[in-house]
NUNU-417468 format. One record per residue (C-alpha): residue number from 0; residue in three letters; x, y, z. Coordinates in steps of 0.25 Angstrom, whole numbers, plus 5000, padded with zeros to 4 digits. Layout:
REC seq type    u    v    w
REC NUM  Ala    X    Y    Z
...
***
This chain:
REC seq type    u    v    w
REC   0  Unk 4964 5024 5112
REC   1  Unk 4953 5016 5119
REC   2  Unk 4944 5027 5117
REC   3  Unk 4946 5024 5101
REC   4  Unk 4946 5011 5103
REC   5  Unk 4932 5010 5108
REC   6  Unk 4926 5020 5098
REC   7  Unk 4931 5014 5086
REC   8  Unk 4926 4998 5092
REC   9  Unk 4912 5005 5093
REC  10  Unk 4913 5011 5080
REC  11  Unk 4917 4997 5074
REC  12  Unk 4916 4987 5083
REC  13  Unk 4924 4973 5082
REC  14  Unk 4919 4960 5080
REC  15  Unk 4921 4953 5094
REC  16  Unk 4930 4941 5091
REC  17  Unk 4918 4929 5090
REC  18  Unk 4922 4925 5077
REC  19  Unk 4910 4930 5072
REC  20  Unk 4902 4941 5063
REC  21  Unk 4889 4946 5063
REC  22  Unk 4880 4950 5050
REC  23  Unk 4867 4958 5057
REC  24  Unk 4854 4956 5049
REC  25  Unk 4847 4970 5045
REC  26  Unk 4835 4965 5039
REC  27  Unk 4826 4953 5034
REC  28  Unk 4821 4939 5037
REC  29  Unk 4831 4935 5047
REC  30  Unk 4834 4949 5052
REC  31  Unk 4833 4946 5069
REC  32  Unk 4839 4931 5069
REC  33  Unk 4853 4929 5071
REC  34  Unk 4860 4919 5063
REC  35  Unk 4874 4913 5068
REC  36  Unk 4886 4908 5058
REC  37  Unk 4893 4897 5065
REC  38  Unk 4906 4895 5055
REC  39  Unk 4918 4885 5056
REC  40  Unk 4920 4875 5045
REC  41  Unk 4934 4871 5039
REC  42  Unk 4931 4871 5025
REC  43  Unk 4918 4875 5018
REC  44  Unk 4921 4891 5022
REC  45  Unk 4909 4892 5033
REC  46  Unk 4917 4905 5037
REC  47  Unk 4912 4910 5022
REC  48  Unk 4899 4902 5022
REC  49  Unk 4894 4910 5035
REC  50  Unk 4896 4924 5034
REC  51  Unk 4892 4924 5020
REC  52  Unk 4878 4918 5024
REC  53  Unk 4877 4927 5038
REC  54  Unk 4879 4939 5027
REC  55  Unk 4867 4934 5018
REC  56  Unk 4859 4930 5029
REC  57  Unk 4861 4943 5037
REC  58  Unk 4862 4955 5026
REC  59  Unk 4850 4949 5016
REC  60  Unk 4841 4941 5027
REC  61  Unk 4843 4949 5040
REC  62  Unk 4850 4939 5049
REC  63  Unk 4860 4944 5060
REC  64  Unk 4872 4933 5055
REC  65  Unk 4882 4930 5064
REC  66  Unk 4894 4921 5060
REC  67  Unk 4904 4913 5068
REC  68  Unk 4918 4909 5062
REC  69  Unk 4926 4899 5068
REC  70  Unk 4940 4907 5070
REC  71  Unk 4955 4903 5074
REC  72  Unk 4961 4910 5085
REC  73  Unk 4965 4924 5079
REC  74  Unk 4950 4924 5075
REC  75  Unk 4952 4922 5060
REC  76  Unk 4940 4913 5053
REC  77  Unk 4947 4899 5052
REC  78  Unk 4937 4888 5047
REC  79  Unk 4934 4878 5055
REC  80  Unk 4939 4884 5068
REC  81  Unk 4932 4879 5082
REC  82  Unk 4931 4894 5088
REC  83  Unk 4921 4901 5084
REC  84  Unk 4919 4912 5095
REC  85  Unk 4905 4918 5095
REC  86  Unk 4897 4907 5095
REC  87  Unk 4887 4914 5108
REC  88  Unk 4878 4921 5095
REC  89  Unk 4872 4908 5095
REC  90  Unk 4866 4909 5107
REC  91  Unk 4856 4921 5101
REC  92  Unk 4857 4914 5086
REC  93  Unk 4845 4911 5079
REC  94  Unk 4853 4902 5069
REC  95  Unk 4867 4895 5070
REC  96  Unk 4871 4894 5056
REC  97  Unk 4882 4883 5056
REC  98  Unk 4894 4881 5046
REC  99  Unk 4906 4873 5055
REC 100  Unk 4913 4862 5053
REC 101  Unk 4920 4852 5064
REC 102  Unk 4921 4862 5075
REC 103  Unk 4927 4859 5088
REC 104  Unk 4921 4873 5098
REC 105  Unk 4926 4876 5111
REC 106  Unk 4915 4873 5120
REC 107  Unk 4911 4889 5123
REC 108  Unk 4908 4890 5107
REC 109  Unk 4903 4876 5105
REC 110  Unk 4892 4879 5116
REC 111  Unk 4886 4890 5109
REC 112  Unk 4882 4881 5097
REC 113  Unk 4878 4871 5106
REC 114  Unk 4868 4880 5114
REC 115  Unk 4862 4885 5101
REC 116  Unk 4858 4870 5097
REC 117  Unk 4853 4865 5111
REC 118  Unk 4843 4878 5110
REC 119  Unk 4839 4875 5094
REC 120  Unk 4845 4885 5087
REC 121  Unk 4843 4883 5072
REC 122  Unk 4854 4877 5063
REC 123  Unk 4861 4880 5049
REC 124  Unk 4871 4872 5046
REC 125  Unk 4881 4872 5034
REC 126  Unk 4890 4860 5027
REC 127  Unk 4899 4856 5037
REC 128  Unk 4890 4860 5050
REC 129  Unk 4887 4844 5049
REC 130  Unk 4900 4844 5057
REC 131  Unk 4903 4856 5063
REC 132  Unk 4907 4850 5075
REC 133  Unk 4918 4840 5079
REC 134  Unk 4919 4842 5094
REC 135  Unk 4928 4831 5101
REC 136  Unk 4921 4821 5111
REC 137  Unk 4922 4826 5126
REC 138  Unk 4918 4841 5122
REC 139  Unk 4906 4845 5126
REC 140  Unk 4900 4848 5113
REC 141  Unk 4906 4836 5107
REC 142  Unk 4891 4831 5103
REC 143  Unk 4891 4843 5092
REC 144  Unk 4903 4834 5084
REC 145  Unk 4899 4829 5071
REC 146  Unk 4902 4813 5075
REC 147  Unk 4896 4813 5088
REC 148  Unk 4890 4803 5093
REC 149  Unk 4882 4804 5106
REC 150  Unk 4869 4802 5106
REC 151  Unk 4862 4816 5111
REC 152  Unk 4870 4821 5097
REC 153  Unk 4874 4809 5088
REC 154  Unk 4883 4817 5076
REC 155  Unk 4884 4831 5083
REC 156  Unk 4879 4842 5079
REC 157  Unk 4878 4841 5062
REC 158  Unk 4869 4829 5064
REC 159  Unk 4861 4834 5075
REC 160  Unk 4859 4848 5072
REC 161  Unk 4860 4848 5056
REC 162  Unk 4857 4835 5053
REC 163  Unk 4868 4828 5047
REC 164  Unk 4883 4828 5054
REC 165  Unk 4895 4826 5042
REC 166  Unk 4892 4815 5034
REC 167  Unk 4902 4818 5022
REC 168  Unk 4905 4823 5010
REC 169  Unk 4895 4820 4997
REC 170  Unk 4904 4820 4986
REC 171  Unk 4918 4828 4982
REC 172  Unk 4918 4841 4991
REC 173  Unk 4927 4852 4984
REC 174  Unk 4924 4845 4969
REC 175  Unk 4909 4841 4970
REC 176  Unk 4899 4855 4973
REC 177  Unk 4886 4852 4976
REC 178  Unk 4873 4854 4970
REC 179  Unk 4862 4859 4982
REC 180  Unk 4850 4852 4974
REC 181  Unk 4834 4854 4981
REC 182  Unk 4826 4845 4987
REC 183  Unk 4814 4845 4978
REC 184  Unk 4805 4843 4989
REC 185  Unk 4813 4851 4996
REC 186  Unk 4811 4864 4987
REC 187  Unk 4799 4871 4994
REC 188  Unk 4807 4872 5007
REC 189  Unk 4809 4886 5012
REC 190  Unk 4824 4884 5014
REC 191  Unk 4824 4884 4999
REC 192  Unk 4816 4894 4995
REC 193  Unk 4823 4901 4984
REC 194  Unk 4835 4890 4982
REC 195  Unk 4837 4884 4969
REC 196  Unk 4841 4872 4967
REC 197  Unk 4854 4867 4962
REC 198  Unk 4862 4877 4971
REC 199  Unk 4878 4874 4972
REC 200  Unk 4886 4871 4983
REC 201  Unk 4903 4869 4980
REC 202  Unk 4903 4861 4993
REC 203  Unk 4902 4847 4992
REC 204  Unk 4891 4839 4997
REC 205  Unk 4889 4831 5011
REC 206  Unk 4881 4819 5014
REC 207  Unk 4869 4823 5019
REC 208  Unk 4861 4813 5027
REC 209  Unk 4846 4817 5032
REC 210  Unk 4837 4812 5040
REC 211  Unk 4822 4814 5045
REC 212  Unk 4827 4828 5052
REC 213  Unk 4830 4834 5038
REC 214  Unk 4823 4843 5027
REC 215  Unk 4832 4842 5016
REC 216  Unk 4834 4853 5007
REC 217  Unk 4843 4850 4996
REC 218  Unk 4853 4839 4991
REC 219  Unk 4868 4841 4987
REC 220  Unk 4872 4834 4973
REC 221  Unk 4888 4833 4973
REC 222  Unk 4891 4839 4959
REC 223  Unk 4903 4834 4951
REC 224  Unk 4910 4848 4950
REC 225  Unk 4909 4861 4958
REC 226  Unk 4901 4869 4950
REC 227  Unk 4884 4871 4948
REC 228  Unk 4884 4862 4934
REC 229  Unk 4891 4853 4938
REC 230  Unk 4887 4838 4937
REC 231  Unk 4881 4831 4950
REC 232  Unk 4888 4820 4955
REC 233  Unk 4878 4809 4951
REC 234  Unk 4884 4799 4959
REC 235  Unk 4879 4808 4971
REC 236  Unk 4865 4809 4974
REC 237  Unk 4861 4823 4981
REC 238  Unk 4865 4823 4998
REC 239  Unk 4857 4832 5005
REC 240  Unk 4863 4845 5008
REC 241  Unk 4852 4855 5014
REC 242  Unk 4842 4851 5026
REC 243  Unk 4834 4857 5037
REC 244  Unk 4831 4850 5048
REC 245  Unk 4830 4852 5063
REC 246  Unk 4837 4848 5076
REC 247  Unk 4831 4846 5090
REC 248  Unk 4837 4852 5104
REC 249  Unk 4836 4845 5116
REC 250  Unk 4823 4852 5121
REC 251  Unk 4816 4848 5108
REC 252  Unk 4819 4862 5100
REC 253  Unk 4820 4858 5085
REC 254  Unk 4829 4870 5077
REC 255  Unk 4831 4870 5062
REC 256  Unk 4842 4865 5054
REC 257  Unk 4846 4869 5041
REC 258  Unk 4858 4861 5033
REC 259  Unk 4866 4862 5022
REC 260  Unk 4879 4853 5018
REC 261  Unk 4882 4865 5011
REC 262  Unk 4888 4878 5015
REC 263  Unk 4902 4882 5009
REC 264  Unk 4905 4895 5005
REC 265  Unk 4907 4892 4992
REC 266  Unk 4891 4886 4990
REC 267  Unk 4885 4901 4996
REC 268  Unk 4889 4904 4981
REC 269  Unk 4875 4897 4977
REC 270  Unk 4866 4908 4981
REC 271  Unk 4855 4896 4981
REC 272  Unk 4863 4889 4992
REC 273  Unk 4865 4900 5001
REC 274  Unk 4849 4903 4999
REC 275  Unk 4848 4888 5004
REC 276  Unk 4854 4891 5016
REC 277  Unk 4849 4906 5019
REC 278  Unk 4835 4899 5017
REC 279  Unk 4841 4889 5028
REC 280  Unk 4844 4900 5037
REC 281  Unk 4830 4905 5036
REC 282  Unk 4823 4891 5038
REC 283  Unk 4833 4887 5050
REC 284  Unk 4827 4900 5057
REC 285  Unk 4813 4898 5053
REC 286  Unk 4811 4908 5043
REC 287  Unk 4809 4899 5031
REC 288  Unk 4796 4909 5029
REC 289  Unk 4806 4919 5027
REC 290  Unk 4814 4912 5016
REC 291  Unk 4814 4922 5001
REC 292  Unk 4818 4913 4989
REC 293  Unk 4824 4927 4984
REC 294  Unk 4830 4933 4997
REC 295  Unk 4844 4935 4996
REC 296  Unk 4857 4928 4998
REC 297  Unk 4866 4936 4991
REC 298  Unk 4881 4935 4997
REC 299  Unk 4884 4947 5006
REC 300  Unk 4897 4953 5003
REC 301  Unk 4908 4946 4996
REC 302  Unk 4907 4931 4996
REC 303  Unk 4918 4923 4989
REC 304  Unk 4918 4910 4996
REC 305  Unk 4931 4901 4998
REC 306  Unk 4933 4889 4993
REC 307  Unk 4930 4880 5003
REC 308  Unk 4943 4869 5009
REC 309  Unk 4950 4867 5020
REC 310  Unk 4957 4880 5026
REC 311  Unk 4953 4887 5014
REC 312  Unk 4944 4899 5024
REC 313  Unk 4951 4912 5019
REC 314  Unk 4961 4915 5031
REC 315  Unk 4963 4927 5039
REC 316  Unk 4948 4931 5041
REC 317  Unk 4941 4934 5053
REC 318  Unk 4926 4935 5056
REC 319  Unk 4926 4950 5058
REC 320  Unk 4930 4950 5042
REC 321  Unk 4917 4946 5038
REC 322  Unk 4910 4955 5047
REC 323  Unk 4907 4966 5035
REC 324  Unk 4894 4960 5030
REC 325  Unk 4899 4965 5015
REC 326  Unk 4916 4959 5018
REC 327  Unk 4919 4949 5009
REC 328  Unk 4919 4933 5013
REC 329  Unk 4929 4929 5015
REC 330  Unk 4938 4941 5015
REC 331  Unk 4950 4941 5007
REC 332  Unk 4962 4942 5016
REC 333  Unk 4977 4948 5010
***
């Protein structure tokens, strides 16, 4: 019996229980760097978000893409869980893409993202990644919460890493969609080489506040409705929604930032937006010379996103569900 045991393992081996899946890049721009999926929020559906970028990113660009899920005890994907086991990738990573919310890690994970920071690692993050942290006072990576206020790291992490920590809403989320509009100076930039503008987003728009750091990109215009014609909301100027920008390590390293208030599943369905933030990836790792206004960002597999909401992740799925490159997100469970 053990005998078959160990025959059948090596002919299909099992994910090891990290919470995670790997996508390996064959070919193309990206093929040698390894990009990392960190993914824990409680509502905009990261746990759709991530995978469904790591496929693009792997299969048409050539990037190994691994993603993490935060996970509850019997290792199902639940959003917004603080246990997300595999987080040691990052110590090879050439990119931490980051879509979390409010996440309190134990210590063993939290260091991981810590370590990747203090050495300069560059940074995407998505929506609510302004506040992915909310650590209690006393713990030792308390400076990564959201409201912190020491000195050495005012605002935590989403003001210190991505430029802004959570400011608020910018408008009615879940009734006002959002129009991604250009920054007509902005338009050359390599990040938006091939992006239309006027993309749609169905997540709502945050405040956005920059400062001398920031590049921005594009501007959110809160719409009065939740479809591409509707109106804008004139009593709502643009907020800025897409910028780069870099942060500095203690020994002086500047890394690359790229932002967006944006990143719900349901927004991936504008294939201009998810070329925004592929051309982001490429820019974060410094190959903007690489960036093809043609290249592809076709969905890999089926992808019919969840309505973002509160507990509304689709239930009884784990990381090892996604790991066929060509199964559905999410997977339909009976």
């Amino acid at each position: 019996m053990k005998a078959l045991f160990f025959l059948l393992a090596s002919l299909f081996p099992i994910l090891p229980l990290t919470a995670q899946i790997t996508y390996e890049g064959k070919s193309g721009p990206g093929f040698g760097k390894h990009i990392v999926f960190v993914a824990s929020d409680h509502e905009y559906r990261t746990e759709e978000t991530c995978p469904a970028l790591a496929r693009i990113l792997s299969q048409h660009h050539g990037f190994k893409t691994t993603v993490l899920f935060g996970v509850d005890k019997q290792g199902f994907i639940k959003a917004g869980a603080s246990d997300i086991k595999g987080l040691e990738a990052l110590k090879g990573a050439d990119l931490m893409v980051i879509f979390a919310r409010f996440l309190n890690l134990p210590d063993e994970q939290m260091k991981h993202i810590a370590d990747y920071v203090e050495r300069g690692g560059p940074v995407v993050g998505l929506r609510t990644s302004s506040h992915a942290f909310k650590i209690p006072a006393g713990k030792k990576y308390s400076h990564f919460d959201f409201k912190y206020k020491g000195k050495e790291f005012k605002k935590g992490f989403g003001h210190q890493i991505l430029g802004n920590t959570w400011v608020g809403h910018y408008g009615k989320n879940h009734s006002q969609a959002t129009r991604i509009q250009i920054i007509p100076e902005q338009k050359e930039h390599s990040i938006l080489r091939g992006v239309d503008d006027n993309a749609l987003c169905i997540a709502g728009a945050y405040v956005g506040k920059p400062d001398e750091t920031f590049t921005v990109l594009t501007e959110s215009q809160p719409l009065n409705g939740m479809k591409k014609d509707s109106p804008a909301d004139e009593t709502k100027p643009p907020s800025p929604s897409t910028w780069t920008r870099h942060y500095t390590t203690k020994d002086g390293k500047k890394a690359r930032v790229f932002h967006s208030t944006q990143g719900a599943s349901q927004d991936l369905l504008d294939a201009n937006y998810r070329r925004l933030l592929v051309n982001g990836v490429y820019w974060a790792l410094g190959l903007e010379a690489q960036i093809k206004p043609d290249s592809t960002v076709d969905f890999v597999g089926e992808f019919n996103p969840s309505r973002f909401a509160f507990d509304g992740e689709v239930k009884g799925v784990k990381p090892a569900d996604l790991a066929d490159m060509n199964s559905p997100i999410m997977p339909k469970k009976k």
